[in-house]
C-alpha positions as CSV (number, residue, x, y, z in Angstrom):
1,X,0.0,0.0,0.0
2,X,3.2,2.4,0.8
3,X,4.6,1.5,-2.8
4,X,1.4,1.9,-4.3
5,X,1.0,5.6,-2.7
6,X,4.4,6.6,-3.8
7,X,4.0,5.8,-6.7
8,X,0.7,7.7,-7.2
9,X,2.3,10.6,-5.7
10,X,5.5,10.3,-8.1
11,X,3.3,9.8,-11.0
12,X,1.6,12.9,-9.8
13,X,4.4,14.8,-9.6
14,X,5.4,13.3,-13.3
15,X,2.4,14.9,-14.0
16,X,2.8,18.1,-12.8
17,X,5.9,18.2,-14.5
18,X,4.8,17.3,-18.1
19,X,2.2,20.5,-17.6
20,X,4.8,22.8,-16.6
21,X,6.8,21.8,-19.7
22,X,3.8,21.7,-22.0
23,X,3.0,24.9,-20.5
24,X,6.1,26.6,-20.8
25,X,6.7,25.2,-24.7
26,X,3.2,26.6,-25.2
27,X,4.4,30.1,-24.0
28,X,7.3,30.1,-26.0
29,X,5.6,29.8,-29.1
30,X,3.3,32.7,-28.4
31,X,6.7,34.7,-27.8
32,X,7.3,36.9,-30.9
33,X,9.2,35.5,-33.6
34,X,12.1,37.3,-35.0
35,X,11.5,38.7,-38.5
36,X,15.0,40.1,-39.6
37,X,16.5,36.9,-41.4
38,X,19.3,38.3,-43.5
39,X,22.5,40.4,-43.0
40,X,21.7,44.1,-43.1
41,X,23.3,45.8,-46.3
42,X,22.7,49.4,-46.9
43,X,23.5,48.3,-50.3
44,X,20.4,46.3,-50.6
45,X,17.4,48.6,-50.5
46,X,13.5,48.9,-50.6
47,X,11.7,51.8,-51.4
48,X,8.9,52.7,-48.5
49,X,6.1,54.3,-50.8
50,X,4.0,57.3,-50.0
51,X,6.7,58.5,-47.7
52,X,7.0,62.1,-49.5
53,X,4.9,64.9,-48.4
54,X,2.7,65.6,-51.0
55,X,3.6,69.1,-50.7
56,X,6.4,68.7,-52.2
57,X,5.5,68.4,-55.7
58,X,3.4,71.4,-55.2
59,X,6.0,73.7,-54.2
60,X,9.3,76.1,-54.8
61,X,12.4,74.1,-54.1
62,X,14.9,76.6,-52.0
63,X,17.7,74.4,-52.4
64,X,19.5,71.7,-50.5
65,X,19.9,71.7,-46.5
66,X,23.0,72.2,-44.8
67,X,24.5,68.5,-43.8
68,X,25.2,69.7,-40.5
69,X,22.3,71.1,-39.4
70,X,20.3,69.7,-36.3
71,X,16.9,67.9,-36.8
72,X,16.3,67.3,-33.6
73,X,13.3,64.3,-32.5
74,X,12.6,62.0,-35.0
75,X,10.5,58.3,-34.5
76,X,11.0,55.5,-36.9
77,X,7.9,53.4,-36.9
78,X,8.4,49.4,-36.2
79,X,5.9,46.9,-37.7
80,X,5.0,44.1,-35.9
81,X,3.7,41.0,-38.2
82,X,-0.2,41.1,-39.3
83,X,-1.2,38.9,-37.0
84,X,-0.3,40.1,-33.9
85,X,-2.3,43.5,-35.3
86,X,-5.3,41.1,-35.4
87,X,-4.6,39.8,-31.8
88,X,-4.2,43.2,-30.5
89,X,-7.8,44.1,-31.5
90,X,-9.5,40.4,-30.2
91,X,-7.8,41.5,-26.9
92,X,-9.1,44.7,-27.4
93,X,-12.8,43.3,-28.0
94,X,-12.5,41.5,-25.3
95,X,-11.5,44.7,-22.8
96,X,-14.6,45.9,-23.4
97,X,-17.1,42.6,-23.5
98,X,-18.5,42.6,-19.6
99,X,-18.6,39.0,-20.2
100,X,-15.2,38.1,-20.9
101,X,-12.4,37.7,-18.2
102,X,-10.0,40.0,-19.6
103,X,-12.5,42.4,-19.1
104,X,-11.3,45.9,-18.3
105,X,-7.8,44.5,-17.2
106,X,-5.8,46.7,-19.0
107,X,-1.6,46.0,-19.9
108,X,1.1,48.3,-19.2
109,X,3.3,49.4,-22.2
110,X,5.6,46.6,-21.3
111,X,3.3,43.9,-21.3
112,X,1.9,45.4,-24.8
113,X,5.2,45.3,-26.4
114,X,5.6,41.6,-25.1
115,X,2.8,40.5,-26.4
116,X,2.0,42.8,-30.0
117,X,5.5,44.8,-30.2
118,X,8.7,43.6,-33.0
119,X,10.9,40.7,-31.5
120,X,13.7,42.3,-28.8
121,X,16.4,41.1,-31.0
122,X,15.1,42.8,-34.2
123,X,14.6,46.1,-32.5
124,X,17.8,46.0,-30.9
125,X,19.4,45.7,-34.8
126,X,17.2,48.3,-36.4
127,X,19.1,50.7,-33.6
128,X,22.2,48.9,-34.1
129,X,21.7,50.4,-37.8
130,X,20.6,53.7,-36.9
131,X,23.5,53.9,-34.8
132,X,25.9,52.9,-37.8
133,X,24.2,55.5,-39.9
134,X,25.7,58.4,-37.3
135,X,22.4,58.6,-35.7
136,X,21.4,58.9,-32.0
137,X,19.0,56.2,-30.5
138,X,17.4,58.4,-27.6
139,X,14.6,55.3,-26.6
140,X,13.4,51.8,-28.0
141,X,9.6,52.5,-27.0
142,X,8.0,50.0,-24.6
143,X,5.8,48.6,-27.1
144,X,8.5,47.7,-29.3
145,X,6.5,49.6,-32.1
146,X,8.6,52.7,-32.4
147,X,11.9,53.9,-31.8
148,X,12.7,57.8,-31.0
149,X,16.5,58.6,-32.7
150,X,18.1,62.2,-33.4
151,X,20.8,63.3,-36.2
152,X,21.4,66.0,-38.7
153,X,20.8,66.6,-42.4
154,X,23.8,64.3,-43.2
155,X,23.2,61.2,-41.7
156,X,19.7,61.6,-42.3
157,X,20.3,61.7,-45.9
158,X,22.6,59.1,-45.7
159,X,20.4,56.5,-43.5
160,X,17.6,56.7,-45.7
161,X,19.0,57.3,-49.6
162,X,17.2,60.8,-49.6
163,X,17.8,64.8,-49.9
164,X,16.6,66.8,-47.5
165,X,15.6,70.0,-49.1
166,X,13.8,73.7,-48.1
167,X,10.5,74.4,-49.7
168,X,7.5,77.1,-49.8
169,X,4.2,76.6,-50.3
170,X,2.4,79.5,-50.3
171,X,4.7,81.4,-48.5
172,X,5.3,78.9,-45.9
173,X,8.7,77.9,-45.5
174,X,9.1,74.3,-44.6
175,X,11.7,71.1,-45.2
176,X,11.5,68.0,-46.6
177,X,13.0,65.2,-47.9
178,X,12.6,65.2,-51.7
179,X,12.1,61.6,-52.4
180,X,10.7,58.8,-51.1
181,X,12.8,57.2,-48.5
182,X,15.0,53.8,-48.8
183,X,15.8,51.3,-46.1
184,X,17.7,48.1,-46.2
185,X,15.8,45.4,-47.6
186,X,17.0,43.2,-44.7
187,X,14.5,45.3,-42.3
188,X,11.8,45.6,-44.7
189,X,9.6,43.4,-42.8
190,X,10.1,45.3,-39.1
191,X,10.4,48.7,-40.1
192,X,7.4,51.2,-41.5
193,X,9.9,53.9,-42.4
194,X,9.9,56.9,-40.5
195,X,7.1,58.8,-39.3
196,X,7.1,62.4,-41.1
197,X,10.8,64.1,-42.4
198,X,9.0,67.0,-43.2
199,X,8.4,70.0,-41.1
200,X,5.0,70.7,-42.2
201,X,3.3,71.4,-38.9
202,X,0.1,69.9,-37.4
203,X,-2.9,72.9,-37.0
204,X,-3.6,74.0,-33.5
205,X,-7.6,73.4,-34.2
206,X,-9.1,76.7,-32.9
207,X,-10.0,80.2,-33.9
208,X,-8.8,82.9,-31.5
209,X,-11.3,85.7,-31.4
210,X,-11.4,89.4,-29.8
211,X,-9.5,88.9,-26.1
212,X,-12.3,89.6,-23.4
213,X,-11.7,91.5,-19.5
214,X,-13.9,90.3,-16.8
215,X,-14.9,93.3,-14.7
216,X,-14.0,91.8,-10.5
217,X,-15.9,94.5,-8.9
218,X,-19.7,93.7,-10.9
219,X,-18.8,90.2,-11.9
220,X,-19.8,90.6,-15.3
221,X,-17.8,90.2,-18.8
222,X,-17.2,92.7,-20.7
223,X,-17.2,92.4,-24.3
224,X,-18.9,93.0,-27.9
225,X,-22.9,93.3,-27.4
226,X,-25.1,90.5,-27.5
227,X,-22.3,87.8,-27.4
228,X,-22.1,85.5,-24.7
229,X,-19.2,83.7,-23.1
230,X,-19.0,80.4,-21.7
231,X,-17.3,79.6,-18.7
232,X,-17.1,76.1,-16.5
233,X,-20.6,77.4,-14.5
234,X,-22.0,77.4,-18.0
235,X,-20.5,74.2,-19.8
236,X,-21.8,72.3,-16.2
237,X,-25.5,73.5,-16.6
238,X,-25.4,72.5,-20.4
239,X,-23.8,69.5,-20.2
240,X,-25.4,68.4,-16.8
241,X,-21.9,67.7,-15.5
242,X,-23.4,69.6,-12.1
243,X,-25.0,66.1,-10.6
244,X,-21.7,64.6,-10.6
245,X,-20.0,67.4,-8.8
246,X,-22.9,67.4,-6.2
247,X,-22.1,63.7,-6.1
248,X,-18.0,64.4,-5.1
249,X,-17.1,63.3,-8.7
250,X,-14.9,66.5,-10.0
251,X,-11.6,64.7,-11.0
252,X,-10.0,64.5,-7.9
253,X,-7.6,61.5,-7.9
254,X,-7.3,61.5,-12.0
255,X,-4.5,62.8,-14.3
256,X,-5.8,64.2,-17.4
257,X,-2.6,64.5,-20.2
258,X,-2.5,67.1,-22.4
259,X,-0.4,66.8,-25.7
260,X,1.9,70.1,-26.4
261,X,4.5,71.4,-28.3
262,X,5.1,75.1,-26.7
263,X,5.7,76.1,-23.5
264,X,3.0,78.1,-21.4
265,X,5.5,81.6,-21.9
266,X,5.9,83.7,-24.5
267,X,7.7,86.7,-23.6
268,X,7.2,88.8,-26.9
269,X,3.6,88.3,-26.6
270,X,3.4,88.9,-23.3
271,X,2.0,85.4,-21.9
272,X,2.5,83.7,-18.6
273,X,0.3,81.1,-19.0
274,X,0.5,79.9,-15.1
275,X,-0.2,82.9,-13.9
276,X,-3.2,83.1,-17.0
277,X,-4.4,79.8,-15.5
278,X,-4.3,80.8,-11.9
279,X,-6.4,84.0,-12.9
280,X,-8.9,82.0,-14.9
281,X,-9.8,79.6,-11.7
282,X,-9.6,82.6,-9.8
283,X,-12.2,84.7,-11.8
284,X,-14.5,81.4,-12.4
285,X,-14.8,80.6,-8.4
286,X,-12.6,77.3,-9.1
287,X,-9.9,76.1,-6.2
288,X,-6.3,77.1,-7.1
289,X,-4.9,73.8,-9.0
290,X,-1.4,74.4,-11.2
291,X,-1.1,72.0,-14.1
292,X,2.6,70.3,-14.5
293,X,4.5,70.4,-17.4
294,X,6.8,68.2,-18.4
295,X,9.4,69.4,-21.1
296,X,10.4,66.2,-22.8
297,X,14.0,66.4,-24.5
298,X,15.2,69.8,-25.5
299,X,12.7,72.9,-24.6
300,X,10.6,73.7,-27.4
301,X,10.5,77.0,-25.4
302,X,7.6,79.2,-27.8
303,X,6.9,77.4,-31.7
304,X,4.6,80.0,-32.2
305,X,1.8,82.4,-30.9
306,X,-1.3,79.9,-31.9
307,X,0.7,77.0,-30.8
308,X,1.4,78.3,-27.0
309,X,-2.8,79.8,-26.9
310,X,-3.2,76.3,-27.9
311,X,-1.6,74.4,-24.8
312,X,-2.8,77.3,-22.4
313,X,-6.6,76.6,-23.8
314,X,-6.5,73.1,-23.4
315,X,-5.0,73.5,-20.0
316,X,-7.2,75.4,-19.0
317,X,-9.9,73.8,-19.8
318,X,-9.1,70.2,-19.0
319,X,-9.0,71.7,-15.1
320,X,-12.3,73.6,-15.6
321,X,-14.3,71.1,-16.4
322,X,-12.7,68.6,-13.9
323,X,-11.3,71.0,-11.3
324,X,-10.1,68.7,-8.9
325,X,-7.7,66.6,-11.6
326,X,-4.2,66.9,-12.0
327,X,-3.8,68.7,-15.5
328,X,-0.2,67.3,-17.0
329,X,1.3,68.7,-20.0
330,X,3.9,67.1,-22.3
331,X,6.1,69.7,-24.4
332,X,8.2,68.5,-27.0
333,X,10.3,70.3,-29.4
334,X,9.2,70.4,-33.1
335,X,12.1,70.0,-35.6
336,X,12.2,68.3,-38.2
337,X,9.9,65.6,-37.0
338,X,6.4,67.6,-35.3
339,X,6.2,67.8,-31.3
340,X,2.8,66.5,-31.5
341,X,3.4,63.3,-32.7
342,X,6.8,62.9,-30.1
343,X,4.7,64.7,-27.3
344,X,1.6,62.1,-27.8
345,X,4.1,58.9,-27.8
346,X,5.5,60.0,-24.7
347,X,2.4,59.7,-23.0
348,X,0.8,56.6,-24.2
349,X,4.2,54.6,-23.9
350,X,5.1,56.4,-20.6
351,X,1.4,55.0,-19.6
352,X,1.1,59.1,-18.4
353,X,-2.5,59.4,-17.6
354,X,-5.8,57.7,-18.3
355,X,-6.9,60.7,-20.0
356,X,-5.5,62.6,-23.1
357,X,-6.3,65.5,-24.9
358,X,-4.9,65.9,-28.5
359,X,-5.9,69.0,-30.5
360,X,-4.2,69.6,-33.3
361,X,-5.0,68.1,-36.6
362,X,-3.7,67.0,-40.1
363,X,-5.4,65.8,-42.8
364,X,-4.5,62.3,-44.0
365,X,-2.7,62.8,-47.4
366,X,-0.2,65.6,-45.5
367,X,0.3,62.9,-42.6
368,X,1.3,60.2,-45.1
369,X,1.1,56.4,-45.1
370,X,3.2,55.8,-42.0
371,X,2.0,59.0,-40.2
372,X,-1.5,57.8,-41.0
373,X,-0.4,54.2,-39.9
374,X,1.3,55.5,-36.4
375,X,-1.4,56.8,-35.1
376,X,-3.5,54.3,-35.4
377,X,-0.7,52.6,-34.1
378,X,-0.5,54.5,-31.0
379,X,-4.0,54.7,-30.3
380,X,-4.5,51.0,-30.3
381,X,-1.8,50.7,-27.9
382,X,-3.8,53.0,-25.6
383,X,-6.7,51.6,-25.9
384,X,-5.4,48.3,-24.6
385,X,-3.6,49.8,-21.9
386,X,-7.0,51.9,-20.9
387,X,-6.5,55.3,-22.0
388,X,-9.1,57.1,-23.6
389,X,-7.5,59.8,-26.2
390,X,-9.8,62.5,-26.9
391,X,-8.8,64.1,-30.8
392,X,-10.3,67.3,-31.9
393,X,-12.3,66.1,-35.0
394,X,-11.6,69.6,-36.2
395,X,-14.4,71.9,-37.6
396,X,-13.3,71.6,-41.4
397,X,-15.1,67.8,-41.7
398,X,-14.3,66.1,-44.9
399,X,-12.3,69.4,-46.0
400,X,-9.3,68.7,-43.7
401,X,-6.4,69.8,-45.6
402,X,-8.0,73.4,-46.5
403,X,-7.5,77.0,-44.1
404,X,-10.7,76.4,-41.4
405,X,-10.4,80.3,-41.3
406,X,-9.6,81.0,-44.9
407,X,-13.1,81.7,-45.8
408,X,-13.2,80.1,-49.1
409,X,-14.4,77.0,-50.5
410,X,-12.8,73.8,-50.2
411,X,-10.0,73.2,-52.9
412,X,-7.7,70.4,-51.4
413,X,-10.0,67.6,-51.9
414,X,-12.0,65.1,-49.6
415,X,-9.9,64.6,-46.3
416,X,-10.3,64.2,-42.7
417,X,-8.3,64.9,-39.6
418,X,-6.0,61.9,-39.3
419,X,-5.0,62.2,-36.0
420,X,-8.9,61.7,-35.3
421,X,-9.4,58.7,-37.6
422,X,-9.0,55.7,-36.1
423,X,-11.0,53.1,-34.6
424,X,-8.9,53.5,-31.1
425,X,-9.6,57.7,-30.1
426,X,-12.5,59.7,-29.7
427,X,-12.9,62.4,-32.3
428,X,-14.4,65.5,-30.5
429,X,-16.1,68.7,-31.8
430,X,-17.0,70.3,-35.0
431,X,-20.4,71.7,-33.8
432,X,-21.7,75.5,-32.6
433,X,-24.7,76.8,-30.6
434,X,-28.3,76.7,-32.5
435,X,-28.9,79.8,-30.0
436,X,-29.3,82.8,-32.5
437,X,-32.9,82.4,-33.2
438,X,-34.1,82.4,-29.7
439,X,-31.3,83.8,-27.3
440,X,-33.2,84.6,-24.6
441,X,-34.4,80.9,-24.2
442,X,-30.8,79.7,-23.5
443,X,-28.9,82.6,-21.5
444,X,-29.6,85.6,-18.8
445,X,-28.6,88.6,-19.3
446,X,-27.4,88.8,-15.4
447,X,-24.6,86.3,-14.2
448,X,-23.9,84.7,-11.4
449,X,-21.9,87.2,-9.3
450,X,-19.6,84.4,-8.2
451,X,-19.3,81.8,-10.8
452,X,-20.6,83.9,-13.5
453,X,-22.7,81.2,-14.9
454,X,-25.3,83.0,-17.6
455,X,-26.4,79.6,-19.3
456,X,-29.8,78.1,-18.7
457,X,-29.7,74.8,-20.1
458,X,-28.7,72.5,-22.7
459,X,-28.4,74.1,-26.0
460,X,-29.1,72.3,-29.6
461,X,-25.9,72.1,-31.6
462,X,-25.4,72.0,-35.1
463,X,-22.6,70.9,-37.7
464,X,-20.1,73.9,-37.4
465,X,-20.6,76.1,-40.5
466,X,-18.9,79.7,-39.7
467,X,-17.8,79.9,-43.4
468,X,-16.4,84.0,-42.6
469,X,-13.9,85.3,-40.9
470,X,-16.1,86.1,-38.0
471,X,-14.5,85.6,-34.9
472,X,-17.3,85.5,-32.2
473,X,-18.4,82.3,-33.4
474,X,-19.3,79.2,-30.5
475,X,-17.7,76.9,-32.2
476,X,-17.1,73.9,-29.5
């Protein structure tokens, strides 16, 4: 009977064993594959198609580009095989399917790149190459689906069998590279190509209008007769977001992100955008709350006058609406490559927030194949890792690549906001107040002395259609 029991128990343990093995052979054939079979000879090159700003062809050439000359940020966009792709969105069904077990349990940026990311060995020889080429490998990205190097003109040229020129497009000075780029053929299967080499900037998507003074000793707003301003008093009563701040819900405990490319000062505009914030939440009764900012590589200090109202509006507002989150802000230099793009990596692959806030815009053909590609990309990999990315849809609709302020027709063909386009984000805005008719109906004419608030209620919306320069428009 002792045999007998020893040997039930060594069987057992026999047992154990085999599922272990089976177990861990079953593991290691889920691990990703590497993809990069062949020596890598820059001699040996594929073309990657689309990878020229269309711009290009419809511009003045200035000439070539110094070789020394900085270009600053740049991300080279990694391919993982198809399939992985297609298990990254069954996971991502099943994150959001009550039902399933894997139900709302989100990965970190790690665990993301282990699972849907390029093999470790084949990333570490694409920046093995990069670094032959001259070039600086600043980060391998968590998710094994980008990789964030720097360089000039030169090496640039040199790395991807292309000339970097200047160009104007009507009148807007901007550089490019004037051909398609080239990699190794060897790599062809783990690399996209790179994600923009032009400088081309992505469109803040607002319309400043006339600046406004608030008068502290009668509360009230001074500004051009018969507009009205909204403030957070006012987006709560039309939105009904004033339930959940009765019920304690106001952000407290979250981090909402905030994608940037200028800093919050400009000096020869006369901006001090944490002092503009701390007025704003003084003015509008909210409690004192500074945002952080976090300047990520080299200070992109001010890009331009749009871009830092831009960051200070979205700021602001992210902490208006929820005035008890922290507000962080990601600032990253735009170059060669755009601070956008480098700004909104940081944050998904840093796993920064829960919330993100993206509002700038490009229309697909200017973005490209791989810009196209990255963000859906990028978006996917927050959505698996639970973070919702807010894009401003952009008030231009299916006429993304023309002036939303211009004033005239639509002349660049049928485009949307790419950075708004995928499956992964949610695309936000393009609609204004149906208040003009019947004003009366949906504001007071005397505000809340404290918080201001002059709205009444919800108010219909409709498809934004200010097609003048008028700047008192409420476009949202």
């Amino acid at each position: 009977m002792v045999i007998s029991n020893r040997l039930k128990q060594f069987g057992s343990v026999l047992s154990l064993i085999a599922f272990l093995v089976a177990a861990h052979a079953a593991q290691a054939q889920t691990q990703v594959q590497s993809r990069i079979l062949s020596p890598i000879r820059n001699e040996e090159r594929i073309t990657v198609a689309g990878s020229t700003s269309p711009l290009v062809k419809a511009s003045v050439d200035n000439g070539r580009m110094p070789g020394g000359q900085n270009l600053g940020r740049m991300l080279l966009m990694l391919a993982p095989a198809p399939e992985l792709d297609q298990q990254a969105q069954q996971l991502l069904a099943a994150q959001h399917d009550a039902s399933s077990p894997s139900f709302h349990k989100w990965l970190t940026p790690a665990q993301y790149g282990e699972q849907f990311g390029v093999a470790d060995e084949d990333a570490t020889a694409v920046q093995n190459w990069l670094q032959t080429q001259g070039l600086t490998v600043l980060e391998i990205s968590q998710s094994r689906r980008f990789i964030v190097f720097s360089g000039n003109v030169a090496q640039v040229e040199q790395a991807f069998s292309t000339e970097m020129h200047n160009y104007s497009y009507n009148n807007n000075k901007f550089i490019a590279n004037s051909s398609d780029v080239q990699i190794p053929a060897a790599l062809g299967q783990v690399v996209r190509g790179v994600v923009r080499l032009n400088s081309e900037p992505h469109k803040p998507n607002l319309k400043i209008g006339q600046k406004i003074s608030v008068n502290k000793k009668t509360g009230k707003i001074e500004g051009p007769y018969g507009l009205h301003f909204m403030g957070p008093a006012d987006f709560a009563t039309i939105y009904n977001v004033k339930p959940l701040y009765a019920a304690g819900i106001d952000g407290t405990g979250e981090t909402i992100a905030i994608v940037s490319r200028s800093s919050l000062a400009d000096p020869v505009y006369g901006i001090d955008g944490i002092q503009d914030i701390r007025d704003f939440r003084d003015v509008m009764a909210l409690p004192a709350n500074d945002p952080q900012m976090i300047v990520n590589g080299d200070d992109p200090q001010v890009q331009s006058y749009d871009d830092t109202i831009e960051a200070l509006l979205d700021i602001t507002w992210a902490g208006a609406v929820a005035p008890g989150a922290h507000i962080v802000a990601v600032a990253s230099q735009s170059n060669f490559a755009d601070g956008v793009d480098i700004s909104a990596a940081y944050i998904v692959d840093h796993n920064l927030a829960p919330i993100m806030s993206t509002s700038f815009g490009g229309c697909e053909p200017t973005l490209g194949t791989v810009g196209t590609a990255f963000y859906n990309s990028l978006w996917q990999q927050a959505a698996a890792q639970g973070i919702t990315a807010f894009v401003s849809a952009g008030d231009n609709g299916g006429a993304s690549c023309d002036s939303q302020s211009s004033g005239q027709p639509a002349s660049q063909g049928l485009a949307v906001n790419g950075l708004a386009s995928t499956p992964y984000n949610v695309a936000v805005g393009g609609t204004q107040f149906d208040d003009v008719a019947n004003n009366d109906e949906y504001w007071t004419v005397n505000a809340d002395p404290v918080t201001l608030q002059s709205a009444l209620s919800y108010i219909p919306e409709i498809v934004w259609n200010e097609s003048s320069n008028d700047p008192f428009n409420t476009s949202l």
